[in-house]
N, C-alpha and C positions, 0 to 999 in steps of 0.2 A: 923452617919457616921461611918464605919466600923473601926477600927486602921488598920491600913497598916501591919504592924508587930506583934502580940502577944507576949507576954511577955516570954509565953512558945518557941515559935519561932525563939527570940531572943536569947535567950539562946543556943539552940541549934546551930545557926548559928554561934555564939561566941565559942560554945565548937569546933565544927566543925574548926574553924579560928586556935585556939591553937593546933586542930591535922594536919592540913595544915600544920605550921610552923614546928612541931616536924618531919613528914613524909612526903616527897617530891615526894610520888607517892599516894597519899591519895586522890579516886575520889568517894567522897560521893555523896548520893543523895541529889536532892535539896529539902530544906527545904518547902519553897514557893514559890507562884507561882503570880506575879502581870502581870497585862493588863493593856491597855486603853480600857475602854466599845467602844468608836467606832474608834479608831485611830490607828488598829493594831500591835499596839507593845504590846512586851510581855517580861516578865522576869522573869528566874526560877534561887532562887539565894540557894545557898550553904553554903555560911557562911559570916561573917561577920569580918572583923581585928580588934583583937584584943587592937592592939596599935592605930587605928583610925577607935572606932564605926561609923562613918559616910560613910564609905567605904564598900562596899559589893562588894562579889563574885559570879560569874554564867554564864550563857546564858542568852544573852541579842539580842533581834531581835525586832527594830525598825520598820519593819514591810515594808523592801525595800529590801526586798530578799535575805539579808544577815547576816542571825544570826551568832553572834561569841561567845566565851567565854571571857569575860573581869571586870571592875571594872567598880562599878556605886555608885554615891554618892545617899545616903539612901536620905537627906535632899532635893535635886533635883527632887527624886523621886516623895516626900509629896507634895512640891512646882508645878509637872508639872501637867497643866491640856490642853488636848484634843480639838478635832472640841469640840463647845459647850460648853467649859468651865469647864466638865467634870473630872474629878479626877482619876487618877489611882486606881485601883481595885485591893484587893484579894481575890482569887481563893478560897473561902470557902470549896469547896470540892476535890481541889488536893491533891491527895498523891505520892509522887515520887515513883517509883516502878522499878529505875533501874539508876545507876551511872550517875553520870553529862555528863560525855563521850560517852554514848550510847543514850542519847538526842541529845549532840553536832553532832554527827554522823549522826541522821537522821535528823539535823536541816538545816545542808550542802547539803544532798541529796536533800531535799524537797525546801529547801530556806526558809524555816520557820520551829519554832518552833512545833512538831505534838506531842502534851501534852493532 
């Protein structure tokens, strides 16, 4: 079974958290990128809080036409699984290629996440 998170991953997302809090216009790209193999949701997360690792940042699109940016607890994440019983996925070959806001942007136009 894959880890959800990388070790390398997490750290980044952590670094990313600490420069959240220092700069209040700070729009990174996302780190990672998790799914449900067939239950359409999807999340491309940015960083992680510092003060409560279990707490993660990003776009997040449940797969009902309305992707938002918001907070997802990482533990829930591990926890949920899909039709079939199925486990949330990561994206082995994502690489963000542009600010969390220019995802959010065409998440809103499209109604879903176009990663």
């Amino acid at each position: 079974m894959t880890k959800l998170i990388t070790d390398e991953q997490r750290a980044q997302l952590l670094a990313n958290g600490r420069r959240s809090i220092e700069n209040d216009g700070f729009d990174p790209y996302p780190v990672v990128k998790l799914f449900t193999p067939n239950a359409g949701a999807t999340w491309l997360l940015t960083e992680i809080d510092p003060d409560d690792q279990d707490r993660a940042f990003g776009l997040c699109d449940l797969g009902q036409g309305f992707p938002e940016l918001g907070y997802v607890s990482l533990q829930e994440l591990e926890s949920l699984r899909g039709r079939w019983g199925l486990p949330i996925e990561r994206d082995l070959y994502f690489q963000g290629d542009k600010p969390i806001s220019a995802y959010a942007r065409e998440a809103r136009l499209a109604g879903r996440i176009v990663a």
